[in-house]
C-alpha positions as CSV (number, residue, x, y, z in Angstrom):
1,X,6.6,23.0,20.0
2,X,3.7,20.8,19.0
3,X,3.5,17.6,16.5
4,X,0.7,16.7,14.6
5,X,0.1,14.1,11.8
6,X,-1.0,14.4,8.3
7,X,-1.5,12.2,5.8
8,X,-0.3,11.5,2.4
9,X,-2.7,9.1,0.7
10,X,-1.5,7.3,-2.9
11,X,-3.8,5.9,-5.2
12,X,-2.3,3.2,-7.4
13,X,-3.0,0.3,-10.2
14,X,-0.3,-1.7,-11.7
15,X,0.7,-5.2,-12.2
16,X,1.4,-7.4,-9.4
17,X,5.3,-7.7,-11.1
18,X,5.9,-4.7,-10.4
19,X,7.4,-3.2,-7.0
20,X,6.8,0.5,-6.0
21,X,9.2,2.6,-4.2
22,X,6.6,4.5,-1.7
23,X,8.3,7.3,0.6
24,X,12.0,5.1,0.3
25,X,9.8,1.3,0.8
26,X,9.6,-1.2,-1.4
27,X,6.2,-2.8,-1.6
28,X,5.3,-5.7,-3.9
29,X,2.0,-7.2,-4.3
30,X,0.7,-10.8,-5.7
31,X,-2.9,-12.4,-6.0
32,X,-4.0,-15.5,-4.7
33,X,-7.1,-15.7,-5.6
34,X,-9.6,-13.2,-4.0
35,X,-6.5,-12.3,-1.5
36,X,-3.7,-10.4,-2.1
37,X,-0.4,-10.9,-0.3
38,X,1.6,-7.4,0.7
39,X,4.9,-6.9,1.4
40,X,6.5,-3.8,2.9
41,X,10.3,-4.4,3.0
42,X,10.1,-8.2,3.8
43,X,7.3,-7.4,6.2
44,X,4.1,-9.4,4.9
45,X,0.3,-9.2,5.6
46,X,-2.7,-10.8,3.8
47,X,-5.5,-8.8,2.6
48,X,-9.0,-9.2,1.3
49,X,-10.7,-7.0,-0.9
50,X,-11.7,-3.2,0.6
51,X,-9.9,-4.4,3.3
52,X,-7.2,-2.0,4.6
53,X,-4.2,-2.9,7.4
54,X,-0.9,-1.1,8.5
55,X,2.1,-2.8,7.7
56,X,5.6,-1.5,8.6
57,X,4.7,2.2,8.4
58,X,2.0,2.2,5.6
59,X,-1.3,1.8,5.6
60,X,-2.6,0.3,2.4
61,X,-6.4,-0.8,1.3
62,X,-7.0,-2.9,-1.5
63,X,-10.1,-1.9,-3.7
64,X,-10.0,-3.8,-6.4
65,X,-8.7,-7.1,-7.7
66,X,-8.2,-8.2,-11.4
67,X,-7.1,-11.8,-11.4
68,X,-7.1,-12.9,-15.1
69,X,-5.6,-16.0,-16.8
70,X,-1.9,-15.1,-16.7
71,X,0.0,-12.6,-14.4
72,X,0.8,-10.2,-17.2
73,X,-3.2,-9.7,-17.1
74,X,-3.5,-8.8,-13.6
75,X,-3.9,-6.0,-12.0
76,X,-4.3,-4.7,-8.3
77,X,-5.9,-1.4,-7.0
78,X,-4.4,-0.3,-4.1
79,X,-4.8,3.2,-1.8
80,X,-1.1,3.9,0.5
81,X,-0.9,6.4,3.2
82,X,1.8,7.1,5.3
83,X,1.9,9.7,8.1
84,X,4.4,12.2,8.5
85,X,4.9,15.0,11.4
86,X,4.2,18.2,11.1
87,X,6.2,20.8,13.4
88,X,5.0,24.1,14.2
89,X,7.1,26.7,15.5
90,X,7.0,28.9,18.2
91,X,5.7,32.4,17.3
């Protein structure tokens, strides 16, 4: 039997007060600044923009940045990607 990898890759924008529940982890963003703070089930990283970093399982790249006056203007851009196994079977 052989294992491979393939990805699933997620593109998402949304609001920094929202979480997203990505393949069964939470993940919440917020800005600071030109920087935006990721966490992956309590696990936390730092990232700049079109900068991408694994964190806990996930690999996530942020594209773009909208930090307006007020959080309920911004906005993040973010691609996820996870890797699952792939099994084949003998024949």
């Amino acid at each position: 039997m052989r294992s491979d990898t393939a990805s699933k890759k997620n593109r998402y924008e949304f609001n920094p007060i929202n979480k997203i529940d990505f393949d069964g982890k939470i993940i919440s963003f917020s800005i600071r600044g030109d920087k935006v703070v990721v966490d992956v089930d309590g696990k936390k990283l730092t990232l700049t923009l079109d900068n991408s970093k694994e964190i806990n399982g996930v690999e996530v790249e942020v594209f773009d940045i909208f930090d307006e006056e007020g959080t309920e203007y911004d906005s993040i851009s973010v691609l996820l990607e996870t890797a699952d196994p792939i099994r084949e079977g003998s024949d």
